[in-house]
C-alpha atoms as an extended CHARMM CRD file, in Angstrom:
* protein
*
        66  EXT
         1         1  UNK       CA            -31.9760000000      -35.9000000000      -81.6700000000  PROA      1               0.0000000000
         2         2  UNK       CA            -31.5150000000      -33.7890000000      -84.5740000000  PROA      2               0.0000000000
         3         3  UNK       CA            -29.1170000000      -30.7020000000      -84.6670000000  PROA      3               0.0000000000
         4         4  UNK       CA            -28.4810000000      -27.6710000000      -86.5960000000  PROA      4               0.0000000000
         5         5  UNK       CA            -24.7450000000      -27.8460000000      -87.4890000000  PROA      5               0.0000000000
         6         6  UNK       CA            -22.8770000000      -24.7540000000      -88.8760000000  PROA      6               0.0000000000
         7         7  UNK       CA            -20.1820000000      -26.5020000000      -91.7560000000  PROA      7               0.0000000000
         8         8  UNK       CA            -17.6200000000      -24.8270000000      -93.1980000000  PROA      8               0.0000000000
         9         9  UNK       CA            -15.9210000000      -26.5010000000      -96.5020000000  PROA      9               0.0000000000
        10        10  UNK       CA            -12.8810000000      -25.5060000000      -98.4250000000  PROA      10              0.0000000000
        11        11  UNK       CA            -12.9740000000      -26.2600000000     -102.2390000000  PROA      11              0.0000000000
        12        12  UNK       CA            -10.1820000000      -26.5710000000     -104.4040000000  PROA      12              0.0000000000
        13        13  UNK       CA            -10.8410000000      -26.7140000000     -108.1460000000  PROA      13              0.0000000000
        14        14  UNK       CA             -8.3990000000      -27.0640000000     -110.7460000000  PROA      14              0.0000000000
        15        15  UNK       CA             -9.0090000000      -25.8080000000     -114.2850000000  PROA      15              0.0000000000
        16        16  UNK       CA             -7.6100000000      -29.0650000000     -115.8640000000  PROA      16              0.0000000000
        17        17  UNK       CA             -5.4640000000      -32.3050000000     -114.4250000000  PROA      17              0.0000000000
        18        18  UNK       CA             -2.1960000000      -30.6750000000     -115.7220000000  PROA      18              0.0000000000
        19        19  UNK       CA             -2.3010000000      -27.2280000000     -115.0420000000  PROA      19              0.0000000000
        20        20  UNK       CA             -0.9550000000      -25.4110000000     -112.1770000000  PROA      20              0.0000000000
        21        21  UNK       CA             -3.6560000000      -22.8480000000     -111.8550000000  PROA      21              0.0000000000
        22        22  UNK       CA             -6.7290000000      -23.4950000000     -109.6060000000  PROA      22              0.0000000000
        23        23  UNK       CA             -9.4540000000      -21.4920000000     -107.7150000000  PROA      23              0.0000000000
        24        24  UNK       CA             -9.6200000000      -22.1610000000     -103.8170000000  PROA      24              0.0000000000
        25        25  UNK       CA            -12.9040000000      -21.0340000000     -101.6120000000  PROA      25              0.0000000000
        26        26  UNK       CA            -14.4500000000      -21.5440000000      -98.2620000000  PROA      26              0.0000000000
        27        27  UNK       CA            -18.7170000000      -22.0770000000      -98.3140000000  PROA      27              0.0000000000
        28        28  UNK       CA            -20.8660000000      -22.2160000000      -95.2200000000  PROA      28              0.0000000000
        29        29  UNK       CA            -23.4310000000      -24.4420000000      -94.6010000000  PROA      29              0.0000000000
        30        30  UNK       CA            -26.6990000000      -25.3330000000      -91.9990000000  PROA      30              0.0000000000
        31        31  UNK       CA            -26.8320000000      -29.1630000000      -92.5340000000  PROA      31              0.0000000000
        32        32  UNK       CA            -29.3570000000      -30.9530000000      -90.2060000000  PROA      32              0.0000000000
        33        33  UNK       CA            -28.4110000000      -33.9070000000      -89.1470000000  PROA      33              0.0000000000
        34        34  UNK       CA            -27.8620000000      -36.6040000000      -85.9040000000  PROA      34              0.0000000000
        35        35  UNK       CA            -24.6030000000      -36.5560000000      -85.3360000000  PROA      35              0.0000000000
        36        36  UNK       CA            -21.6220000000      -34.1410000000      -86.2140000000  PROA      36              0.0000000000
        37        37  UNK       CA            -19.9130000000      -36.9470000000      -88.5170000000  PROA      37              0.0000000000
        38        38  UNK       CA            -23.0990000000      -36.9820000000      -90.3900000000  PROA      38              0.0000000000
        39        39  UNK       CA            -23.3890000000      -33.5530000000      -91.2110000000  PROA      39              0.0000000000
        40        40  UNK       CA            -19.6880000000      -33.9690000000      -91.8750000000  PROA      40              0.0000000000
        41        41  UNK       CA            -20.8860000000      -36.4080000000      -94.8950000000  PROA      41              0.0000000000
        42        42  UNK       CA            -24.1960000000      -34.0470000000      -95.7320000000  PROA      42              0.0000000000
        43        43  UNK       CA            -21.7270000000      -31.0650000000      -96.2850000000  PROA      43              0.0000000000
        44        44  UNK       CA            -19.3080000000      -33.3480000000      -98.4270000000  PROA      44              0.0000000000
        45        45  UNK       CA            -22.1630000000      -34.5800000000     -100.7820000000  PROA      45              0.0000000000
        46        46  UNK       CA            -24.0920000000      -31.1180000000     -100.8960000000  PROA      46              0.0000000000
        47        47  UNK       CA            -20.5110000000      -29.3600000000     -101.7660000000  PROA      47              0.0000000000
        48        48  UNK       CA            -19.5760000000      -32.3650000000     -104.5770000000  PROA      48              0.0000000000
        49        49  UNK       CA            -23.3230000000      -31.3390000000     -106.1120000000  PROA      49              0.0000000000
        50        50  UNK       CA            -22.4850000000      -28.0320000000     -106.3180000000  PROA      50              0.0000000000
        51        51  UNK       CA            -18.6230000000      -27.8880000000     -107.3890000000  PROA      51              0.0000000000
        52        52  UNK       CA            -18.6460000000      -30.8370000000     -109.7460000000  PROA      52              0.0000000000
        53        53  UNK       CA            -14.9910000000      -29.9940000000     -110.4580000000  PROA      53              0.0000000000
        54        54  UNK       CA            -13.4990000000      -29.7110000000     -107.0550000000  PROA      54              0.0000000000
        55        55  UNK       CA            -10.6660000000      -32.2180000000     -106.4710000000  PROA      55              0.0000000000
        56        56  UNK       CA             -9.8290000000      -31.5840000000     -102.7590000000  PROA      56              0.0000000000
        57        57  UNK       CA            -13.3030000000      -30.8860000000     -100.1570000000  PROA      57              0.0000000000
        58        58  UNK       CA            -12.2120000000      -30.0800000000      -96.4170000000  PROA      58              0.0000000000
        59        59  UNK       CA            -15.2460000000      -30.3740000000      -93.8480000000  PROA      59              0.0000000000
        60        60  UNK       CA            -14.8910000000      -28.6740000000      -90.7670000000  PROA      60              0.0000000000
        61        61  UNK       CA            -17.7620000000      -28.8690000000      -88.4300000000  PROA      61              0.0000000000
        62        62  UNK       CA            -17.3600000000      -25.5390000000      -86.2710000000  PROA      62              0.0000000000
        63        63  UNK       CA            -20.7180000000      -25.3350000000      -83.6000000000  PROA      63              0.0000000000
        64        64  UNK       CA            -24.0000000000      -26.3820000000      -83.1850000000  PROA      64              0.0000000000
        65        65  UNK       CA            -26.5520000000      -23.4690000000      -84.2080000000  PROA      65              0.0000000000
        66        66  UNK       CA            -29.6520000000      -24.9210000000      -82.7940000000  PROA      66              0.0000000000
């Protein structure tokens, strides 16, 4: 059965390998998926697309929304 999970996923993005300074930021998401460690993976994948730069990504699966 398919469920609406609610995703939360930290970012941390450095502005290049040897510098010090880097941007940190939490995004929500509504992934729709089977299983809770597949919208774990959906959330990885849909936050790599959109922060091509990010070196750390931190799922967190919080509830079920529907």
């Amino acid at each position: 059965m398919v469920h609406t999970y609610e995703v939360f996923v930290d970012i941390v993005e450095f502005d290049n390998p040897r510098s010090n300074h880097f941007e940190r930021g939490t995004t929500r998401y509504e992934i729709k998926a089977e299983s809770r460690e597949r919208a774990d993976g959906m959330a990885i994948l849909q936050a790599k697309q959109e922060n091509p730069q990010a070196t750390e990504i931190d799922p967190r699966v919080t509830r079920i929304i529907k």
